[in-house]
MIDOSE-1310 file (N, C-alpha, C; in nm, 2 decimals, decimal comma, always signed):
residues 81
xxxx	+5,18/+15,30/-8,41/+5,12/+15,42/-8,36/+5,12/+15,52/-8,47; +5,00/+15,59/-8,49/+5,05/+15,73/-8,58/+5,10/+15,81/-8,57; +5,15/+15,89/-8,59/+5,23/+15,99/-8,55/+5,26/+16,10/-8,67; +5,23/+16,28/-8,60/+5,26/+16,34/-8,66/+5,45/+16,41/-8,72
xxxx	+5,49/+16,41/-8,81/+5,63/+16,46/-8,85/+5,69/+16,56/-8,86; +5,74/+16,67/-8,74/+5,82/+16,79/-8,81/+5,95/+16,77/-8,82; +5,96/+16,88/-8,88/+6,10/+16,89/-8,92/+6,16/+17,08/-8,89; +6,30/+17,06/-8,84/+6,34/+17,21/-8,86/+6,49/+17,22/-8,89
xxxx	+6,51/+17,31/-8,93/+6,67/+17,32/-8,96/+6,73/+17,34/-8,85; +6,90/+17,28/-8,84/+7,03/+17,33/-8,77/+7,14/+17,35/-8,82; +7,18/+17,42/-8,72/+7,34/+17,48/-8,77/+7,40/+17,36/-8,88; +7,51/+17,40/-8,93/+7,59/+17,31/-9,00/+7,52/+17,25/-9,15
xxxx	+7,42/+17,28/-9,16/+7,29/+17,22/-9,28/+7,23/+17,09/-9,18; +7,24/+17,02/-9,09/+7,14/+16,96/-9,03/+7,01/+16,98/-8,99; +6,97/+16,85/-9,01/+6,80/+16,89/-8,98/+6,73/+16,76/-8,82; +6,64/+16,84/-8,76/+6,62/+16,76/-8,64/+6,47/+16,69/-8,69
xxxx	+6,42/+16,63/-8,64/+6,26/+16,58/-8,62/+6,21/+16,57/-8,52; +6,12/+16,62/-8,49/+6,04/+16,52/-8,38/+5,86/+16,51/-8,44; +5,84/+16,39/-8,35/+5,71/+16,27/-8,36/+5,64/+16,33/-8,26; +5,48/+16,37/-8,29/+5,41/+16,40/-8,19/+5,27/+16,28/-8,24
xxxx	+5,24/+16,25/-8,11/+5,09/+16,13/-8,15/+5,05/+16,19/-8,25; +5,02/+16,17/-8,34/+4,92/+16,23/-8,42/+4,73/+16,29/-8,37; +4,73/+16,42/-8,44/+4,66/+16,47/-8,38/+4,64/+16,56/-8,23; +4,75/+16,55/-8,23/+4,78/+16,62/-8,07/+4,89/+16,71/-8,11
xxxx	+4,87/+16,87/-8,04/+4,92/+16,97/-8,06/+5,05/+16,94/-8,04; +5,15/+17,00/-8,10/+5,29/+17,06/-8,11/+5,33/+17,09/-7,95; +5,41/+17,01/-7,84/+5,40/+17,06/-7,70/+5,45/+17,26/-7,69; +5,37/+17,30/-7,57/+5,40/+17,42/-7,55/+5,55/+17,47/-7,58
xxxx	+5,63/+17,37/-7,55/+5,81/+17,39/-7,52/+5,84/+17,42/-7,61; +5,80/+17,40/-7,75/+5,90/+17,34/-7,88/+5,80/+17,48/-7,99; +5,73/+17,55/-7,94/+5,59/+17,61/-8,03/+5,69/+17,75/-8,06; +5,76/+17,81/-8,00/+5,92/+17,90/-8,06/+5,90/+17,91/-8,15
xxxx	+6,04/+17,75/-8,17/+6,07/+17,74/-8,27/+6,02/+17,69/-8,36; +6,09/+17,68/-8,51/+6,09/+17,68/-8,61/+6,04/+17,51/-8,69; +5,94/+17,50/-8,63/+5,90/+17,31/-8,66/+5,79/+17,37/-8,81; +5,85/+17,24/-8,93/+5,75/+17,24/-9,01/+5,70/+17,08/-9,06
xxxx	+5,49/+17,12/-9,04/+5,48/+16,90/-9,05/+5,55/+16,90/-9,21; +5,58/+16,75/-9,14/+5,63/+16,72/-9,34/+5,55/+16,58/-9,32; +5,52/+16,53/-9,28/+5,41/+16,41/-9,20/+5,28/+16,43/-9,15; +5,22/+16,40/-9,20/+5,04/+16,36/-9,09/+5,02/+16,23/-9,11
xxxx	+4,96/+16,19/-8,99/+4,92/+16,04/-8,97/+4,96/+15,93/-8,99; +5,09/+15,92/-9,01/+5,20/+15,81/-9,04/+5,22/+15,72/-8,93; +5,15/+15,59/-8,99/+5,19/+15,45/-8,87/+5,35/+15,41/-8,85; +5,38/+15,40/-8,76/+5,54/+15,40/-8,74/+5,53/+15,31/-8,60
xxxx	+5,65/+15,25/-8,62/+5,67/+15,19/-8,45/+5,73/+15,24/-8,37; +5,60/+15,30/-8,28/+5,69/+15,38/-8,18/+5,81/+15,32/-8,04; +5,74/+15,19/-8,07/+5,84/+15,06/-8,01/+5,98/+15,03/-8,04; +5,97/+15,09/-8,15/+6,12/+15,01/-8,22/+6,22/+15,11/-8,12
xxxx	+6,32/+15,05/-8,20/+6,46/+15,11/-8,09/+6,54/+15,25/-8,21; +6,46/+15,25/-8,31/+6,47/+15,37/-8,32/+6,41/+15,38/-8,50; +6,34/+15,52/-8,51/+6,27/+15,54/-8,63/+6,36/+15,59/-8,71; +6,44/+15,53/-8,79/+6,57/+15,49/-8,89/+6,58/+15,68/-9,00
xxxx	+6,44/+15,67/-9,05/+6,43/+15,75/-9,18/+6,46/+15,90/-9,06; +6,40/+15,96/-8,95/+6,41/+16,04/-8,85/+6,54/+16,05/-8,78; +6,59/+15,96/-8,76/+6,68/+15,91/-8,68/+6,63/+15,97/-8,51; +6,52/+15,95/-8,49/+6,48/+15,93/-8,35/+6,48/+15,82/-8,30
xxxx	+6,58/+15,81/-8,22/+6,63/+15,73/-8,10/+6,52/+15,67/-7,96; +6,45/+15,56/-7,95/+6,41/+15,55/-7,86/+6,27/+15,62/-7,82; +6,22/+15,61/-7,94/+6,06/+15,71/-7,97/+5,93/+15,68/-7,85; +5,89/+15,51/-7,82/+5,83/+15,54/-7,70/+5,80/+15,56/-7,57
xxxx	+5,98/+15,57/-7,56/+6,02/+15,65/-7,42/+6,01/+15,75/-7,45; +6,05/+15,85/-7,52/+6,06/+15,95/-7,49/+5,91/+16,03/-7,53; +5,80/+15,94/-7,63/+5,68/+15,99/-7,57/+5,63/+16,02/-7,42; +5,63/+15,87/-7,38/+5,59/+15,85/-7,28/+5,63/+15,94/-7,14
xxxx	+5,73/+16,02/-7,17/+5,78/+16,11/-7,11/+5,78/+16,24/-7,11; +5,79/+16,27/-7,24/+5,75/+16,41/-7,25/+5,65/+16,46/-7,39; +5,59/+16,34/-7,43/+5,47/+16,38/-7,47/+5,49/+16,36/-7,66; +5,65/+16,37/-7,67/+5,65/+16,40/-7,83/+5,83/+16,35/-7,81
xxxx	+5,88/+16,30/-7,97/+6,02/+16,20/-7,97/+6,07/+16,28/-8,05; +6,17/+16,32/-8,01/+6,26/+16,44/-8,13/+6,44/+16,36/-8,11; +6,53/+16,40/-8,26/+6,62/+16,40/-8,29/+6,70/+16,41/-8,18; +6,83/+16,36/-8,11/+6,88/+16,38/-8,06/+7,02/+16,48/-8,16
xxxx	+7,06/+16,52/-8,05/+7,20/+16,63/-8,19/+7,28/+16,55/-8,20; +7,34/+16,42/-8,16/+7,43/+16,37/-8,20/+7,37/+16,29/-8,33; +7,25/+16,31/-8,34/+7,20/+16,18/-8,45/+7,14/+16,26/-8,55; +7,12/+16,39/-8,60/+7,08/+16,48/-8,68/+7,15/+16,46/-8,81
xxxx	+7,04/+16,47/-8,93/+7,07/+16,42/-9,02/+7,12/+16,57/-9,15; +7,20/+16,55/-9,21/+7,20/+16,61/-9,35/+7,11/+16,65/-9,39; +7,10/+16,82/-9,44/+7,01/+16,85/-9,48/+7,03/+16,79/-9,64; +6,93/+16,77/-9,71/+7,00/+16,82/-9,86/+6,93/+16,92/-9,94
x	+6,99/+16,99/-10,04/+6,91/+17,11/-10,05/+6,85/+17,04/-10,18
């Protein structure tokens, strides 16, 4: 599947992601905050049991559910500067 890539910062120097289909807006929920693409159009499996480099857990459930697959906080990765 393609999928677009943001990225934003958290507390502690962590950073979250989330996968939106590519081509399809940023959902209303998430348009706040602070998302920047660092990705367009990237084929990825949204099947797999989790997109490793993101560390999104479980990506085409949680399309399929709410539209777009973001970082869980327990799984947020190091920023590095």
């Amino acid at each position: 599947m393609k999928l677009d890539i943001y990225r934003r910062p958290e507390p502690q120097h962590k950073l979250s992601f989330m996968a939106v289909p590519a081509g399809q807006m940023v959902p209303q929920e998430v348009t706040n905050v602070d998302w920047r693409v660092v990705a367009n159009n990237l084929e990825l499996d949204a099947e797999s049991a989790c997109i490793t480099e993101y560390q999104i857990q479980h990506p085409g459930r949680q399309i399929r559910e709410k539209g777009y697959a973001i970082t869980s906080v327990l799984h947020q990765l190091e920023a590095s500067d």
